[in-house]
Structure formats: structure tokens, C-alpha cells
ROMISE-764895 format. One record per residue (C-alpha): z, x, y; residue in three letters; residue number from 1. Coordinates in Angstrom, 2 decimals, padded with zeros to 5 digits, always signed. Each point is the difference from the previous one (the first is absolute). Layout:
BEGIN
<<Z; X; Y>; ala; NUM>,
...
//
This chain:
BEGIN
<<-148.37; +122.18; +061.86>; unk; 1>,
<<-000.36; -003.65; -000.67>; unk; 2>,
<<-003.43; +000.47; -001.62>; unk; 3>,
<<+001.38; +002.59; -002.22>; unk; 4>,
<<+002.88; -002.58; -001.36>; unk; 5>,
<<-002.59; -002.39; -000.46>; unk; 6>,
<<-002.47; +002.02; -002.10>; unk; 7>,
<<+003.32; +001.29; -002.38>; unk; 8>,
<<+001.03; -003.83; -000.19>; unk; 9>,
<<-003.55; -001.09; -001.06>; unk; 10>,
<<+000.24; +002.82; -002.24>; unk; 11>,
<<+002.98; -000.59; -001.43>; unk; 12>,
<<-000.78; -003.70; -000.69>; unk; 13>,
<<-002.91; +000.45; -001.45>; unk; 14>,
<<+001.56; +002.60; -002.21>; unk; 15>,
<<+002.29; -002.60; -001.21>; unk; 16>,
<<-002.01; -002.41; -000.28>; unk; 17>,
<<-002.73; +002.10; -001.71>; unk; 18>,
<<+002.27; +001.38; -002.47>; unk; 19>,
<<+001.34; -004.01; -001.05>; unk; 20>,
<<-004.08; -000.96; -000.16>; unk; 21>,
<<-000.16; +002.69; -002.67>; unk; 22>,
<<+002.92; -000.56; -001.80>; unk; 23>,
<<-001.50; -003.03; -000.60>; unk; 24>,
<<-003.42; +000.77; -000.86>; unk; 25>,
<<+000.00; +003.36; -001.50>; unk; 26>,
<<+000.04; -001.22; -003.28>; unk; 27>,
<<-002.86; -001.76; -000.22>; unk; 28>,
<<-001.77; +002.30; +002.13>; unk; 29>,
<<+000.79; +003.00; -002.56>; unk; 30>,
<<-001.03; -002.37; -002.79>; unk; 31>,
<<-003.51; -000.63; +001.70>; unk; 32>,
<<-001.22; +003.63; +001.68>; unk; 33>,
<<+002.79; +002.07; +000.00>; unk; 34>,
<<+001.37; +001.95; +002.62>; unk; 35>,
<<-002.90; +000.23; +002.33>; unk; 36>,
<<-000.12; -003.52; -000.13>; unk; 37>,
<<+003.98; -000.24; +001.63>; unk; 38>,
<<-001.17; +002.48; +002.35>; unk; 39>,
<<-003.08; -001.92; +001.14>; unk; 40>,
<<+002.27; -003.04; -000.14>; unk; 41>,
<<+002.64; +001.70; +002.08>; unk; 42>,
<<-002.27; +001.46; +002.76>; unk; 43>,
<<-001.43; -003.58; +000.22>; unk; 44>,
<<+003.20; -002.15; -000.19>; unk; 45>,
<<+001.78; +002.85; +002.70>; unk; 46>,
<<-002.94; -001.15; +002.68>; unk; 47>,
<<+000.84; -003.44; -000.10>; unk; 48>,
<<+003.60; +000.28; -000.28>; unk; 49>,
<<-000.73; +001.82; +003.58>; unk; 50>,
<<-001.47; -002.66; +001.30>; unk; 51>,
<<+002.17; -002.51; -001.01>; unk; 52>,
<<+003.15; +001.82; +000.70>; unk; 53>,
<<-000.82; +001.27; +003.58>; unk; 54>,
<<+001.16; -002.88; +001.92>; unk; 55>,
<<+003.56; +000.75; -001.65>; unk; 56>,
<<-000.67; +004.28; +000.36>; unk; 57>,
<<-000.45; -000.89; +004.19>; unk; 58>,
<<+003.23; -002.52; +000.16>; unk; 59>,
<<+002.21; +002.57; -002.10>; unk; 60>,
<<-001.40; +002.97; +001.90>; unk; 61>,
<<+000.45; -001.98; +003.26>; unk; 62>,
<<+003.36; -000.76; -001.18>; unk; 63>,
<<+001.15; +003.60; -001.18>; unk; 64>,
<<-000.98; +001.62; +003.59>; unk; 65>,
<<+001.96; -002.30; +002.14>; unk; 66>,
<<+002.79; +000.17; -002.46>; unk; 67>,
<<-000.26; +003.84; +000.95>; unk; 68>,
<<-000.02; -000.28; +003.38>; unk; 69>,
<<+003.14; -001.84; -000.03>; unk; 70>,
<<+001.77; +002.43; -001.94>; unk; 71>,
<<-001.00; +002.67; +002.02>; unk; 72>,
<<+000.97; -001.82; +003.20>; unk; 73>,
<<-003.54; +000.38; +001.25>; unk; 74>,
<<-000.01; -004.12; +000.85>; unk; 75>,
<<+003.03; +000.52; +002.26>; unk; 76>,
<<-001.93; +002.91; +001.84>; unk; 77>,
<<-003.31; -002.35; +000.16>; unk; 78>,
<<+002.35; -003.13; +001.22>; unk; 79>,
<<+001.66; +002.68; +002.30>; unk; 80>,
<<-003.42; +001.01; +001.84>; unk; 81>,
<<-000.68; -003.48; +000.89>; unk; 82>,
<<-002.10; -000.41; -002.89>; unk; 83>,
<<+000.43; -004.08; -001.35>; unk; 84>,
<<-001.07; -000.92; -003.11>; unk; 85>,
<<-003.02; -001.96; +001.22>; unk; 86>,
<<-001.47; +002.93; +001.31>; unk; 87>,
<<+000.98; +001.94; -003.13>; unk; 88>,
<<-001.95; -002.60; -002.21>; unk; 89>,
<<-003.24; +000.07; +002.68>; unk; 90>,
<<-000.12; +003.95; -000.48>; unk; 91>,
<<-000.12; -000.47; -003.87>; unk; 92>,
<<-002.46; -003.07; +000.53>; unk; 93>,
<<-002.96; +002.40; -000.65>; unk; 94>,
<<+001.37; +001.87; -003.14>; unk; 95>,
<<+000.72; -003.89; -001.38>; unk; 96>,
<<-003.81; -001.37; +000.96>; unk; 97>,
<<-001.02; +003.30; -001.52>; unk; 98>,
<<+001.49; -000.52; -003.52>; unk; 99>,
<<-000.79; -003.60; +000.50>; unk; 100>,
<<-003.76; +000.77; +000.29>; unk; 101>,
<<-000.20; +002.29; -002.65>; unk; 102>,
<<+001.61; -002.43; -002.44>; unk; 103>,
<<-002.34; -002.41; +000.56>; unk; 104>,
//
């Protein structure tokens, strides 16, 4: 589940933040090679918006799932069990180093 909110957030960032890149560059792009050249440009640009926007696709995505377990009162059932939320944070420790290795 979390991974899933995370890849739709880096998705949706770098949609928006693809689709501002062009707005801004289309022109000249048109002017020069047409529109296989914004094409090229936008397969390109998308890649490295990916990489640069991942850190903020993991936080939001992090964010969106525990905001989701609190609204479906799935916290209160973890804190209920006995679970704290050190030992929450240790069982996510490997997802975290996961996405932390693969960034970098």
C-alpha cells in the first residue's frame, strides 16, 4: 500500500512538474524540431524530474498512508496490540533504507 501511494505521488509530481517544464519550453522547441523534438525533450526532462522529485514522492507517500491509517482507526488497533511507535518505525526501517539505497 505505501509503495503504491508513493509511485502515484512521484507520478503525479512529475506530471505537474513536467507539464510547467513544457509550458515553458514548447515554444522554442516547436520552433527548432518540431514535435518530436518536445517529445524527446519530454521523455528526457520526465527522467530527471523523477529523480529529483523522489525524495518529496517517498515523504508525501509516507505521509498519505499514515494519514490513512488514522482515519481508518487502524493506529488505535496497532497502539491497542501493544504495538509502540518505536517498534512501528523499526518494522518500516527496511522499506526506508530500501528507498534510501535506491535513491542514491
Amino acid at each position: 500500500m505505501a509503495l503504491a501511494r508513493i509511485a502515484v505521488a512521484l507520478a503525479g509530481l512529475v506530471a505537474l512538474a513536467l507539464a510547467i517544464t513544457l509550458l515553458e519550453a514548447a515554444p522554442d522547441l516547436l520552433r527548432e524540431g518540431g514535435a518530436g523534438r518536445v517529445a524527446r525533450f519530454a521523455a528526457l526532462r520526465a527522467a530527471l524530474l523523477a529523480d529529483e522529485l523522489a525524495a518529496v514522492a517517498i515523504l508525501s507517500g509516507a505521509a498519505l498512508t499514515f494519514a490513512t491509517l488514522a482515519a481508518r482507526s487502524e493506529m488505535v488497533a496497532l497502539r491497542a496490540a501493544g504495538m509502540s511507535a518505536a517498534r512501528l518505525m523499526l518494522r518500516l526501517a527496511p522499506l526506508a533504507l530500501a528507498l534510501a539505497g535506491a535513491g542514491y
